[in-house]
ZATI-611355 format. One line per 8 residues: number of its first residue (from 1); for each residue x, y, z of N, C-alpha, C, CB. Coordinates in nm, 4 decimals, decimal comma. Last residue first. Glycine has a CB too. Layout:
<pts>
NUM> X Y Z X Y Z X Y Z X Y Z ~ ...;
</pts>
This chain:
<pts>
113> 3,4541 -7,3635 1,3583 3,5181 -7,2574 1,2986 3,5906 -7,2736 1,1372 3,6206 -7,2232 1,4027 ~ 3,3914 -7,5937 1,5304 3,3666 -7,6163 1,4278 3,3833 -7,4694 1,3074 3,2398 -7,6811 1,4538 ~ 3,5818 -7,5397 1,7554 3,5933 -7,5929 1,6875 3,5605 -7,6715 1,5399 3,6028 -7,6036 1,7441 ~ 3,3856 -7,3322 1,8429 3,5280 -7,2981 1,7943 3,5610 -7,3868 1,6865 3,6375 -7,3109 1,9051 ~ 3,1553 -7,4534 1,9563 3,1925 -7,3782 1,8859 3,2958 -7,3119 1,8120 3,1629 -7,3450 1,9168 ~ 3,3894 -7,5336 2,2306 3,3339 -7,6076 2,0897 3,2848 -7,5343 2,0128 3,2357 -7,7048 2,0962 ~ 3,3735 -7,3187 2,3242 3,5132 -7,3480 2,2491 3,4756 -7,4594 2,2026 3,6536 -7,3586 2,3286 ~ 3,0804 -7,2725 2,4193 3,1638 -7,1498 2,3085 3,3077 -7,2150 2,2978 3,1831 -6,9571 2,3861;
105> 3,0408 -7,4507 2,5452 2,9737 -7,4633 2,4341 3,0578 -7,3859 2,3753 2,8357 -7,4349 2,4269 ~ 3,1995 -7,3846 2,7741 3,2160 -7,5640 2,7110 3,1484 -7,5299 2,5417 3,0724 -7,7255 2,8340 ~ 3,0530 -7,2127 2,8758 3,2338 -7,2227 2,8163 3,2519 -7,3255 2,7096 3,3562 -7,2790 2,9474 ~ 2,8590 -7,3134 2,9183 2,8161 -7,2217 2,8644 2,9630 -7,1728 2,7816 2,7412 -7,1292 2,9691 ~ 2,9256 -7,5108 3,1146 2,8269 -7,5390 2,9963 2,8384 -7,4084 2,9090 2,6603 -7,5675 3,0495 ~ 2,9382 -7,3745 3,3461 3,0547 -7,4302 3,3137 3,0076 -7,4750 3,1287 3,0947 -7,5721 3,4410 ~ 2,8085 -7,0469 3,4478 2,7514 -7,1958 3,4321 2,8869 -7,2434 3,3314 2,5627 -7,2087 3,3441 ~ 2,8806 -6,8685 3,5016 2,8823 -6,8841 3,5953 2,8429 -7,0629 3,5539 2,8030 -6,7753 3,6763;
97> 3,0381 -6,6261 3,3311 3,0232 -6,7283 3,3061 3,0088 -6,8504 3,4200 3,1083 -6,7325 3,2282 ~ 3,1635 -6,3079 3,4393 3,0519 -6,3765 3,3506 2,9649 -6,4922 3,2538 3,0566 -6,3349 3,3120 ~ 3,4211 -6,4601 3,5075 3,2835 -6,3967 3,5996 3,1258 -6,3741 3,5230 3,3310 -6,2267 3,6531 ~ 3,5602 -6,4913 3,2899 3,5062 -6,5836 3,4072 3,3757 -6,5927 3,4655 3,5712 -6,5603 3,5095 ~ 3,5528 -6,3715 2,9838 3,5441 -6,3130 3,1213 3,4933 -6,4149 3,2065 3,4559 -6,1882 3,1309 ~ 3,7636 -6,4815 2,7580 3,6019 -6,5117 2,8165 3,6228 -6,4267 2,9426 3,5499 -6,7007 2,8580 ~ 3,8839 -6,4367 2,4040 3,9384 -6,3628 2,6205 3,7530 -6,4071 2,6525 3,9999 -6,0528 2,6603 ~ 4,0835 -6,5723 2,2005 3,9271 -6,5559 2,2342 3,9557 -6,5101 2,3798 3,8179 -6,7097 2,2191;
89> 4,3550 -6,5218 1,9454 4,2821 -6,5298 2,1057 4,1823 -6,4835 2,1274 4,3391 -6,4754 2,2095 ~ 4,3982 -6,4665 1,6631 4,3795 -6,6259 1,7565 4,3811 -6,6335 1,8855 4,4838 -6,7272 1,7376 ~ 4,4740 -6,2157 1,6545 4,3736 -6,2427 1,5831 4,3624 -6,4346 1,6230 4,4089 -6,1823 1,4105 ~ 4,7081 -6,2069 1,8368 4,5816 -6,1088 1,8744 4,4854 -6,1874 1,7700 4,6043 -5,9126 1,8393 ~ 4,9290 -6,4113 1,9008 4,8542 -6,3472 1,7951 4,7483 -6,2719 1,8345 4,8080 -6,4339 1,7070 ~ 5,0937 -6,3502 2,2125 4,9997 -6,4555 2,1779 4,9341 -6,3304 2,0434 4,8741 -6,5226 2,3399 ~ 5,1404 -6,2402 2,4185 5,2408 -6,3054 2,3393 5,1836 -6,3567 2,2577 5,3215 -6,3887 2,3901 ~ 4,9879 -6,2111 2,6394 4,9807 -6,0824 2,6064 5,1115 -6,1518 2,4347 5,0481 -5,9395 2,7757;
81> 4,9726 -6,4398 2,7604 4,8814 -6,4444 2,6365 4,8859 -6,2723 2,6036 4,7019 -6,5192 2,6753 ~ 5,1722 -6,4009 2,9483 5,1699 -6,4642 2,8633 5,1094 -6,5100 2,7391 5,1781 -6,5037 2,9039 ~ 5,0805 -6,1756 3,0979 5,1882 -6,1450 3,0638 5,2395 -6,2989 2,9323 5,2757 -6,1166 3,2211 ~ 4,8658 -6,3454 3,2248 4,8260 -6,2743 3,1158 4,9417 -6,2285 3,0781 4,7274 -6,1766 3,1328 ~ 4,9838 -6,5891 3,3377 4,9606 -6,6096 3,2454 4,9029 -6,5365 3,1980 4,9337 -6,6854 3,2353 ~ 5,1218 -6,4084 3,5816 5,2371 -6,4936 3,4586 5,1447 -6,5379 3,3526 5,3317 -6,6557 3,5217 ~ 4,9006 -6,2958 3,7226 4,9786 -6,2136 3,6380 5,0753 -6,3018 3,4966 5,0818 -6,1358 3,7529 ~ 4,8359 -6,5337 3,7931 4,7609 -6,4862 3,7092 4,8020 -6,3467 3,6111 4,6550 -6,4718 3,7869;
73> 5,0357 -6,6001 3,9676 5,0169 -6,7164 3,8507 4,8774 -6,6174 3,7574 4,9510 -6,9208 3,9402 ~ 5,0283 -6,4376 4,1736 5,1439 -6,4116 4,0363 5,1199 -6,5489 3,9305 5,3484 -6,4132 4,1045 ~ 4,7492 -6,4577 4,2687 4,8025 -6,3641 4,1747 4,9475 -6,3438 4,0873 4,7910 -6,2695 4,2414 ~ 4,8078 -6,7045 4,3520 4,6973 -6,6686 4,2780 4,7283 -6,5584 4,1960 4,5875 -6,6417 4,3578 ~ 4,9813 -6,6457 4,5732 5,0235 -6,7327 4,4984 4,9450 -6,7355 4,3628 5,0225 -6,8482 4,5698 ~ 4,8030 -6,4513 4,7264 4,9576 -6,4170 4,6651 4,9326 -6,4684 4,5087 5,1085 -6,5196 4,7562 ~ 4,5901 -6,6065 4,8161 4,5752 -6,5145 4,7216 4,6838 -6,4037 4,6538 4,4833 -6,4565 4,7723 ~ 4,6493 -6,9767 4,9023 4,6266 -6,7757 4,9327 4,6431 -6,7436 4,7903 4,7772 -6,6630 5,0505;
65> 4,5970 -7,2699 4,9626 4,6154 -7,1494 4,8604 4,5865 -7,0461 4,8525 4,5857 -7,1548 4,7752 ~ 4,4549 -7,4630 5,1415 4,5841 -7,3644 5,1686 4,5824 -7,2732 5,0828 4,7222 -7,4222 5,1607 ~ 4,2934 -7,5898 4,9874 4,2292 -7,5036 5,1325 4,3420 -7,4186 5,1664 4,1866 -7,6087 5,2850 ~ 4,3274 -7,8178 4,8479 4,2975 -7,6628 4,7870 4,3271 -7,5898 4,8620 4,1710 -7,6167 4,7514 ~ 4,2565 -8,0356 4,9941 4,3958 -8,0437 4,9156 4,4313 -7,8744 4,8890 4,3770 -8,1451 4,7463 ~ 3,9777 -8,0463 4,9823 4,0722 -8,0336 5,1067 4,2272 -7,9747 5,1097 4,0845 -8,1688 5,1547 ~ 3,7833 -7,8855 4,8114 3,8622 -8,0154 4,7911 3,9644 -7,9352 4,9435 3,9575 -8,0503 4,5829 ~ 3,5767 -7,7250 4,7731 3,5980 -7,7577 4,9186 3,7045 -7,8682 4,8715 3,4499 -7,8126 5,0201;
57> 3,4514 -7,5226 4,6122 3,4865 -7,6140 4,5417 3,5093 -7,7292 4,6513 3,5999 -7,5719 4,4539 ~ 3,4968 -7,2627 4,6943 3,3502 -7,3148 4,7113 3,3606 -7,4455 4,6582 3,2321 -7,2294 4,6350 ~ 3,7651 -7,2129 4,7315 3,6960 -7,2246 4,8423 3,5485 -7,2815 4,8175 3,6982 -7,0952 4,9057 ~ 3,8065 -7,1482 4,4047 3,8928 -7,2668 4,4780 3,7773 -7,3097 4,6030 4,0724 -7,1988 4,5535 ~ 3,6350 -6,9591 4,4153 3,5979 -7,0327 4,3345 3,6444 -7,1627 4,4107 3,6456 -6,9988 4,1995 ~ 3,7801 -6,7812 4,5590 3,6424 -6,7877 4,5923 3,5871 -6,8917 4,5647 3,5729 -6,7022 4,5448 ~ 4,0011 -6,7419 4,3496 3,9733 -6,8152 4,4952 3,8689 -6,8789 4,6063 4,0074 -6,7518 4,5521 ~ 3,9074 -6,6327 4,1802 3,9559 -6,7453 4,1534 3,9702 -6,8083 4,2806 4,0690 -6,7370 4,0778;
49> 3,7795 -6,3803 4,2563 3,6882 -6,4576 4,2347 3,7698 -6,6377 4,2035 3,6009 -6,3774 4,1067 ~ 4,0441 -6,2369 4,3423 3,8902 -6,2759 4,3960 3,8144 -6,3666 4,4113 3,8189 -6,2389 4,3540 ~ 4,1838 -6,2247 4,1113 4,2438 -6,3358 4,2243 4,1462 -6,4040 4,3108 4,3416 -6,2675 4,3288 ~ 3,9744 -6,2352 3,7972 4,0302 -6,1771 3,9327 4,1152 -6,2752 4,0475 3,8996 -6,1209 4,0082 ~ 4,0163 -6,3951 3,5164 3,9292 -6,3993 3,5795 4,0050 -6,3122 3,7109 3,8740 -6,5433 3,5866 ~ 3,9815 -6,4864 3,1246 3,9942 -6,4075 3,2674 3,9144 -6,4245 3,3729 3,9819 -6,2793 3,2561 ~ 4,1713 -6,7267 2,9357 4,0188 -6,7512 3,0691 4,0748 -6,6309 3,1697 4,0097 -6,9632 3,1895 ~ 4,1989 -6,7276 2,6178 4,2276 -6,6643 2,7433 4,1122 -6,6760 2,8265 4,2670 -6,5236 2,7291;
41> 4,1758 -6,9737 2,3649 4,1231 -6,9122 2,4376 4,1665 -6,8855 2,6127 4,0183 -6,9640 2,4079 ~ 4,3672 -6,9314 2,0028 4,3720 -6,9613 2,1917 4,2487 -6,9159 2,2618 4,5036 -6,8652 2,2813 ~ 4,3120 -7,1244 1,7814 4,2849 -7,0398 1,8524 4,3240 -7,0780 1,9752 4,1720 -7,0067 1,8396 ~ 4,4628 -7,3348 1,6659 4,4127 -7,2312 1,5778 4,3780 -7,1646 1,6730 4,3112 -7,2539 1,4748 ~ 4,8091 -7,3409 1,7234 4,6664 -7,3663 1,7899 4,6628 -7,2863 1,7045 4,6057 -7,3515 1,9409 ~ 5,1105 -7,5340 1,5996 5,0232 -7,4158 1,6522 4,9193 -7,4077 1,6167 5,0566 -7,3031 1,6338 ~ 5,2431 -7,8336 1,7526 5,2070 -7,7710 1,6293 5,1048 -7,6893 1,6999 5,1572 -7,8680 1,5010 ~ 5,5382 -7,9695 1,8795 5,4436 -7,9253 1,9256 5,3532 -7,8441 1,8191 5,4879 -7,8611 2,0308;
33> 5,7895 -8,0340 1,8068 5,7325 -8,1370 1,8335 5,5565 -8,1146 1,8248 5,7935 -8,1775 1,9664 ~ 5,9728 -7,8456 1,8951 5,9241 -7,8367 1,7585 5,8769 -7,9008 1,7138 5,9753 -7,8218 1,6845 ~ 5,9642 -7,8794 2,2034 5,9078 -7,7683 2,1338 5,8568 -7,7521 1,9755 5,9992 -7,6826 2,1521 ~ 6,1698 -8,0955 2,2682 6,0110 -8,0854 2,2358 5,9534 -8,0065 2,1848 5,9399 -8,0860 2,3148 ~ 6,4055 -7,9429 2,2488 6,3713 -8,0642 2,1949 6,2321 -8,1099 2,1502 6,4099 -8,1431 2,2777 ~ 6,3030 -7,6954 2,4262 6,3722 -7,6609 2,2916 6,3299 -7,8394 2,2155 6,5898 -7,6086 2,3197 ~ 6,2502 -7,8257 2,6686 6,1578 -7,7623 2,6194 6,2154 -7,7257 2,4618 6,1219 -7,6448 2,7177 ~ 6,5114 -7,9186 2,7264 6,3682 -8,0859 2,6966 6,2908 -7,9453 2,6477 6,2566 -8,2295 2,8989;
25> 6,6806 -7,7236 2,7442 6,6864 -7,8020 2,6779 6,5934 -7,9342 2,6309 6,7695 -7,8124 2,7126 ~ 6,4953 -7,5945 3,0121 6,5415 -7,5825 2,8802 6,5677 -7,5931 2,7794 6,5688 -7,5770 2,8646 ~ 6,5999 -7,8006 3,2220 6,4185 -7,7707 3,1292 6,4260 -7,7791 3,0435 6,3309 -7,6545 3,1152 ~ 6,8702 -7,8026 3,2392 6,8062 -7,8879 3,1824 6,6842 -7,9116 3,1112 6,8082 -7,9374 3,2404 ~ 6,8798 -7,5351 3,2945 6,9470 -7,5550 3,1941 6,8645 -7,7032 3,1523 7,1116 -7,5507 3,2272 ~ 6,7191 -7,5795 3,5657 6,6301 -7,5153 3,4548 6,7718 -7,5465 3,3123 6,5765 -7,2965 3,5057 ~ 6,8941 -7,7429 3,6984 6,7388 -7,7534 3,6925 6,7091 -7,6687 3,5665 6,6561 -7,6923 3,8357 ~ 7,1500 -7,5450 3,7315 7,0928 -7,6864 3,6488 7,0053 -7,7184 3,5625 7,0520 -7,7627 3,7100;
17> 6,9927 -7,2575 3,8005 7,0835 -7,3737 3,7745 7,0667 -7,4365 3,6666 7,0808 -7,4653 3,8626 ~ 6,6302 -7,2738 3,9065 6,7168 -7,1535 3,8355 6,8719 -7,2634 3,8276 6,7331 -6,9656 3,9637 ~ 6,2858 -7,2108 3,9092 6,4054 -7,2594 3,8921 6,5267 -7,1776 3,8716 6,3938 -7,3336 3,8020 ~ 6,0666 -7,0054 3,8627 6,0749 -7,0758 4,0084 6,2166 -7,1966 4,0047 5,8989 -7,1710 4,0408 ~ 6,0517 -6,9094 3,6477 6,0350 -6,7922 3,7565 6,0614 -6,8597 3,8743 5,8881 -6,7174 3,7661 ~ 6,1191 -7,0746 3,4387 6,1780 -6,9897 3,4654 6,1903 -6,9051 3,6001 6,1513 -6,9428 3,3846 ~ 5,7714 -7,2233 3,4871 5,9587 -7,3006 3,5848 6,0908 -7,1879 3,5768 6,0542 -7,4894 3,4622 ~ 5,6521 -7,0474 3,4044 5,6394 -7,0899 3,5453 5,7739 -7,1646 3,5664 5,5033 -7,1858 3,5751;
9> 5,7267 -7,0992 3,1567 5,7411 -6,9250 3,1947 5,7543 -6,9607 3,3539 5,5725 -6,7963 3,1466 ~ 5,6503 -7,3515 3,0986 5,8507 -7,3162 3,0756 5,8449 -7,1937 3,1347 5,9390 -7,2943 2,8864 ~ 5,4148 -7,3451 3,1635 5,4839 -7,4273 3,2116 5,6090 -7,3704 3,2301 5,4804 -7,5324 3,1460 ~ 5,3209 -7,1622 2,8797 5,3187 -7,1273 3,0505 5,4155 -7,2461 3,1467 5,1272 -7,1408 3,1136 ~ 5,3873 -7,3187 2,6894 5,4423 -7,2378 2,7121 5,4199 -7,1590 2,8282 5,4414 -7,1943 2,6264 ~ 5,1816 -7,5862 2,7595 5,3536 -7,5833 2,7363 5,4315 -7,4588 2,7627 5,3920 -7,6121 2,5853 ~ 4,9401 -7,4543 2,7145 4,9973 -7,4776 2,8550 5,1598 -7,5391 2,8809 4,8952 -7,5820 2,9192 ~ 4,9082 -7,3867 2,4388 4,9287 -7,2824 2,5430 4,9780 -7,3345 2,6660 4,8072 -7,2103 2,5718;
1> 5,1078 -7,5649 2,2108 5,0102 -7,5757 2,3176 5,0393 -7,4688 2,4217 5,0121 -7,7169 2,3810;
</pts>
């Protein structure tokens, strides 16, 4: 599962000790637990527009999140699907997908692949 292996990339970059010897070890245990995707699909999108997005969304909770923090989580997960089989990743351009339906349809579609 793609979001397993971002998880362990995100706690590398923000743990360190213990803490992460321990990850570590629950991510190795689990890991072979975990069976590989027929396809990945990569969601691009700019810090820009991901924020923009956050802000038009208005959850209260959101309202802090600058556009740092945005960008190294967007750098960590294309540096992470840069890992990833080339012939089992689908890349959607965000921005050109303004209606949520229109995602929804193309990875179902997938699934009947």
């Amino acid at each position: 599962d793609f979001s397993f292996v971002t998880d362990r990339l995100y706690c590398e970059r923000r743990t360190a000790g213990l803490a992460l010897a321990a990850y570590s070890r629950l991510f190795d245990l689990v890991s072979n637990e975990i069976s590989t995707a027929s396809y990945y699909v990569v969601l691009n999108a700019s810090t820009d527009w991901i924020v923009a997005n956050v802000r038009r969304r208005g959850r209260q909770e959101e309202q802090h999140i600058d556009a740092g923090g945005i960008t190294d989580l967007v750098e960590l997960l294309r540096a992470t699907a840069r890992t990833l089989p080339p012939s089992k990743v689908i890349e959607v351009d965000m921005a050109r997908h303004t209606d949520p339906t229109s995602i929804v349809s193309l990875i179902g579609g997938l699934a009947s692949c």
